[in-house]
C-alpha positions in Angstrom: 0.7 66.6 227.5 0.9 63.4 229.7 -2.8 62.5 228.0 -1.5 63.5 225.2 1.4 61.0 225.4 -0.9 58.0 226.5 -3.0 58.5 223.1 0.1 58.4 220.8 1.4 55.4 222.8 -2.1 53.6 222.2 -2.0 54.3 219.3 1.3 52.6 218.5 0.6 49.5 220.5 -2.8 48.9 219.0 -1.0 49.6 215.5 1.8 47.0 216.2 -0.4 44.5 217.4 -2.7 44.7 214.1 1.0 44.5 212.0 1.8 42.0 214.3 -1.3 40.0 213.2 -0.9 40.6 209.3 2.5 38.8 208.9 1.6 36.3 211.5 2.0 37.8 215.2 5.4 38.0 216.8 8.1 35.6 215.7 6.2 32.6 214.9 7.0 31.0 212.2 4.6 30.6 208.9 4.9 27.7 206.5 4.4 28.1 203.1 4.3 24.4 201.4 2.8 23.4 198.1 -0.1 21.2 196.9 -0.2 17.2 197.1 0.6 16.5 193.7 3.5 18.5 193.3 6.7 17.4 192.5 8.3 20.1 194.3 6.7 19.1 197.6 7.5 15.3 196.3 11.0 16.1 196.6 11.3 18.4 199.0 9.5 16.0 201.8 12.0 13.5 200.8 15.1 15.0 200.6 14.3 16.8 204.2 12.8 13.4 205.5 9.7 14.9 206.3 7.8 12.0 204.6 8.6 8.9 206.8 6.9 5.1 206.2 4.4 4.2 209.4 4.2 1.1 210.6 2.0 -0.3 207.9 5.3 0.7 205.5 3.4 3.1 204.2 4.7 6.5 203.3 3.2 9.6 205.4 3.7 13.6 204.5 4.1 14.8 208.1 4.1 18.2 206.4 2.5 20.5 209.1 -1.7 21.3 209.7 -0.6 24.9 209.8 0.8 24.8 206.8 -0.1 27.5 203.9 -0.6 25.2 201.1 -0.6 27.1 197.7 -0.7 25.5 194.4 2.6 27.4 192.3 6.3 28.2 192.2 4.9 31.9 191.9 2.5 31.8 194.5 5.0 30.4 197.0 7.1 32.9 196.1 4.6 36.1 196.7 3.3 34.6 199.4 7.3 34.6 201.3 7.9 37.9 199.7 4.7 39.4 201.5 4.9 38.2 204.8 8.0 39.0 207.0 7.9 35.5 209.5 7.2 33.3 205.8 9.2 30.2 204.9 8.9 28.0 201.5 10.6 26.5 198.5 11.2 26.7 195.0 13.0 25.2 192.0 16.4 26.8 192.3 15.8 28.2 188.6 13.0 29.8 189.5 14.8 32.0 192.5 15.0 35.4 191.5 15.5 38.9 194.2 12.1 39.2 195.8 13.1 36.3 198.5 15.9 35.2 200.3 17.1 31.6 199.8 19.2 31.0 202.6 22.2 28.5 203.0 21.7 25.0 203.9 24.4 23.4 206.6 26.3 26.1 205.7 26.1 25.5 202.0 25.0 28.2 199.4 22.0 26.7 196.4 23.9 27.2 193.5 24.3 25.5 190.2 28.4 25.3 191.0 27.6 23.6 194.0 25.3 21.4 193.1 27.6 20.6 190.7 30.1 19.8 193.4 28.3 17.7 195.4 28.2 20.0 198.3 24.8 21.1 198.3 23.0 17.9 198.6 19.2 19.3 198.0 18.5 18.9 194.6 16.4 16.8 192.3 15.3 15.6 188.6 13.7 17.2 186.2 11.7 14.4 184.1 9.8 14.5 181.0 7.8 11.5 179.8 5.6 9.8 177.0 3.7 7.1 176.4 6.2 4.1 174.2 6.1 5.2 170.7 5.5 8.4 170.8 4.3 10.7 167.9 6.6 11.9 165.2 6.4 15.8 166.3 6.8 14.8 169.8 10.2 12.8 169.6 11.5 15.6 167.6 10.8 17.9 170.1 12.2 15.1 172.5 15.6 15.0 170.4 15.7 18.8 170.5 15.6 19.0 174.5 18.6 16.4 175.0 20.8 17.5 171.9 23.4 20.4 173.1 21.2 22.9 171.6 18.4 22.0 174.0 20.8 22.2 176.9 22.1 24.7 176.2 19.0 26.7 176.6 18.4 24.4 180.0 22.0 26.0 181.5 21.4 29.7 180.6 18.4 29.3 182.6 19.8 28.5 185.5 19.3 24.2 185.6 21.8 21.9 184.8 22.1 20.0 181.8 22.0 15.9 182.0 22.5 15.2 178.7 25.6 15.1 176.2 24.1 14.7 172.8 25.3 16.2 169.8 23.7 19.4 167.9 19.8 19.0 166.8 19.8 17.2 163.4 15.5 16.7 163.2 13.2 16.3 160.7 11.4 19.1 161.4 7.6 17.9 161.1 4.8 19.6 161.0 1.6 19.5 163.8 0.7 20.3 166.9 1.6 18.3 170.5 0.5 19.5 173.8 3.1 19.7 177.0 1.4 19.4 180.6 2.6 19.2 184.1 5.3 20.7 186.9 4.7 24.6 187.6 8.4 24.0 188.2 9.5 22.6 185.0 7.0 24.7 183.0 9.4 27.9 182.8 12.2 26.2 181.0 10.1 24.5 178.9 8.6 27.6 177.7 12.5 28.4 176.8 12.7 25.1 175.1 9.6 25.9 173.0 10.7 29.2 172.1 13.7 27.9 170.9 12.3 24.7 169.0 10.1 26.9 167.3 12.6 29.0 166.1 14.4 25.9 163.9 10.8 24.1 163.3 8.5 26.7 162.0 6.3 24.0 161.4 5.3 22.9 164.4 3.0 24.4 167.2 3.1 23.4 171.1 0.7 24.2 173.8 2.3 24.3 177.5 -0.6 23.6 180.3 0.7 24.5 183.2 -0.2 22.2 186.8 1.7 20.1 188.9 3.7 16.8 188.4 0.8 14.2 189.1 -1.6 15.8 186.6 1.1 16.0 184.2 1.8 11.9 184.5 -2.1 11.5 184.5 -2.7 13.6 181.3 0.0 11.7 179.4 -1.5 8.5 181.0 -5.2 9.5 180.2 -4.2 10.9 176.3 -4.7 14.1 176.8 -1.7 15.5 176.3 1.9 13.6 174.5 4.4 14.8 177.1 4.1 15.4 180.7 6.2 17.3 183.0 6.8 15.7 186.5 9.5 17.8 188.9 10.0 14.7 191.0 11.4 10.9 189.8 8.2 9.0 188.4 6.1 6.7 190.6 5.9 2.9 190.3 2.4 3.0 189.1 3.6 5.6 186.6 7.0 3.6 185.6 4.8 0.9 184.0 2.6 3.1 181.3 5.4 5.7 181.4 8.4 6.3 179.5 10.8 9.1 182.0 13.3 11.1 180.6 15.8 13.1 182.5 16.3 17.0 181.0 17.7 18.5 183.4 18.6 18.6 187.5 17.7 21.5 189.5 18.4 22.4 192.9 16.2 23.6 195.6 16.1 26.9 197.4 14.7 27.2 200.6 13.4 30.9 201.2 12.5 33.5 203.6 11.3 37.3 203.3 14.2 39.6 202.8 13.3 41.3 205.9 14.5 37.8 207.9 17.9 38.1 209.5 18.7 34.2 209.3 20.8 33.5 206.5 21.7 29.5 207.0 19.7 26.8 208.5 20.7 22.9 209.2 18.7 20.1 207.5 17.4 19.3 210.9 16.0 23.0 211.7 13.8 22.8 208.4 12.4 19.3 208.5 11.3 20.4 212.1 10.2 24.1 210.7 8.1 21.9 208.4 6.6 19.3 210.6 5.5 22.1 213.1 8.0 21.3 216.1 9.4 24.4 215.7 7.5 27.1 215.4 8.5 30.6 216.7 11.8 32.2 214.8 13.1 32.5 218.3 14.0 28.5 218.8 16.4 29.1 215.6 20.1 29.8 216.5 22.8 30.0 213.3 
């Protein structure tokens, strides 16, 4: 019986150890971040003050080596979702039950209290062109900021920034191509399905990819309106023309499994440069 006993309690202790191993060993803490380029991690760096100037001036992501870096809103999220110790972040509209956002200094991410002013982490969703812009594309354009547009941009979670009047187009006919923010891509698929619905007409392709390659497609001419989840960049500014649709908060997340339900603004920029590293160091 007593050998018996030893083999079962091998068993378990080789069996937590490998469990252990697959969500990241213990309590230590894994960091889920996105991809340079997006305008999620743009923002989110910022806002947390994880991206400080050196002594050149020059601004430097101290976003940790450790980091898992993946290259969507999705991926972040099913990356959280599947390990237990996970942290990351996502466009508030995007947040949906398979993750935890959890309260920042004491404040819950919602659209009310973003609204409010009392949850501070939050940022632009922009849209831009090139000046003069194609007939198709400013319709669309007019669409997106006229209450119809917002409209659509509220029931999905965002928060509108315009106060236009009901969508009076023209209606024209052709194709335009939409490119950019894997944060900013899900409305806009709402937006399109809606357009599309007044302006048979017309047909628009959504590429989906991050902020940066949205700006640089628009900037290149290979798309007529890019999608950038962050404010635009000088360089940008001067071949760019922004447009503000919509603000959006963020959500920081953790696996549903994960006991912490608020963190301070101070306990995630350290999280995310690597100074704190073991679930253990975090007390509510």
């Amino acid at each position: 019986m007593k050998k018996m006993k030893r083999i079962v309690l091998t068993v378990t202790i080789l069996a937590l150890f490998f469990t252990g191993c697959a969500t990241g060993g213990g309590n230590e803490i894994a960091v889920v971040s996105r991809e340079d380029g997006s305008g999620t991690r743009g923002a989110f760096i910022e806002l947390f003050g994880i991206e400080e100037k050196d002594a050149n001036g020059n601004k430097v992501d101290n976003t940790t080596d450790e980091a898992i870096v993946v290259n969507s809103t999705s991926i972040v999220m099913t990356t959280v979702a599947g390990n237990k110790n996970s942290i990351g972040y996502i466009s508030l509209g995007s947040l949906n039950d398979t993750v935890k956002a959890v309260k920042v200094d004491g404040i819950e991410p919602t659209v009310e209290n973003i609204k409010n002013n009392t949850y501070k982490v939050f940022r632009p969703f922009n849209i831009a062109t090139k000046e003069n812009p194609g007939e198709l594309t400013q319709d669309f354009i007019s669409f997106i900021l006229s209450s119809d547009g917002q409209k659509v941009i509220e029931e999905n979670g965002y928060i509108a920034s315009s106060e236009e009047g009901p969508y009076s187009g023209t209606k024209p006919s052709g194709k335009i191509v939409v490119a950019g923010s894997s944060s900013v891509t899900p409305v806009m698929e709402k937006l399109k399905e809606a357009y599309l619905k007044l302006n048979t007409n017309a047909e628009i392709e959504i590429q989906l990819s991050d902020s940066t390659t949205g700006m640089n497609s628009v900037m290149e001419g290979t798309c007529d309106i890019g999608m950038a989840s962050r404010e635009l960049k000088e360089s940008e500014l001067k071949r760019l023309k922004p447009i503000v649709i919509a603000m959006d908060g963020l959500a920081i997340i953790v696996n549903k499994e994960n006991s912490i339900s608020n963190l301070k603004s101070d306990q995630i920029r350290g999280i995310f440069k690597g100074e704190i590293v073991s679930w253990n160091e975090i007390i509510e």
